[in-house]
Phi, psi and omega in degrees: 000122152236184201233152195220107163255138198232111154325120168325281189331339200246345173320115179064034179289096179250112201276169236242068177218189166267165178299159196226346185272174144224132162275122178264158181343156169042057186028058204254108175261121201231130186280111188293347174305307184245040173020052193200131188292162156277317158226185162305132198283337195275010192176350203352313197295294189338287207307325162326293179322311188294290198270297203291315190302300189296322183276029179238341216031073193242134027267335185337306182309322197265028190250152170068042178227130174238060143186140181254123152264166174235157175220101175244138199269106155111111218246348176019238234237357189102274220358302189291317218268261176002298199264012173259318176288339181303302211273332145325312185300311196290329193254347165282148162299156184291329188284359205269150163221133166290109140282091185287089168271105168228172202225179180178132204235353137168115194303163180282146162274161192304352193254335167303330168298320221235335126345000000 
């Protein structure tokens, strides 16, 4: 089970700016604020894999536990939130429960999304 909470306030939330990405070759999403991709155009999931999963040692941290929290600073595009609940799923007891927490101080908007 996880549990995914979304604050009323913040529901259909568009933050009050110019678009800050430009999608670049090979769909590659990049933030014009911090002159920096959100991920690799060549993997995203690898790098997911690579750094945050592995470098977290997940699913290990969460076996024989029965609830995991994760607490993450910069929540971009989900990618990280995505592929940890997948690999929760394939991999936790039915009984185990994720607690996913994240922040993002500026979130994509629904037309940035949808890009």
């Amino acid at each position: 089970m996880i549990d995914i909470l979304l604050p009323q306030a913040l529901v259909g939330f568009i933050p009050p700016r110019p678009f800050f990405f430009a999608i670049q070759k090979r769909y590659m999403i990049k933030s014009e604020k911090f002159n920096d991709i959100y991920f690799s155009a060549d993997g995203g999931m690898d790098e997911t894999r690579h750094v945050f999963l592995d470098g977290n040692h997940l699913p290990k941290a969460w076996e024989d536990r029965d609830e995991f929290t994760i607490a993450e600073t910069g929540f971009g595009t989900g990618l990280n939130f995505l592929c940890v609940w997948k690999l929760f799923e394939e991999t936790a007891e039915q009984n185990q429960k994720l607690h996913f927490i994240s922040v993002e101080k500026y979130p994509l908007s629904k037309v940035e999304i949808k890009h």
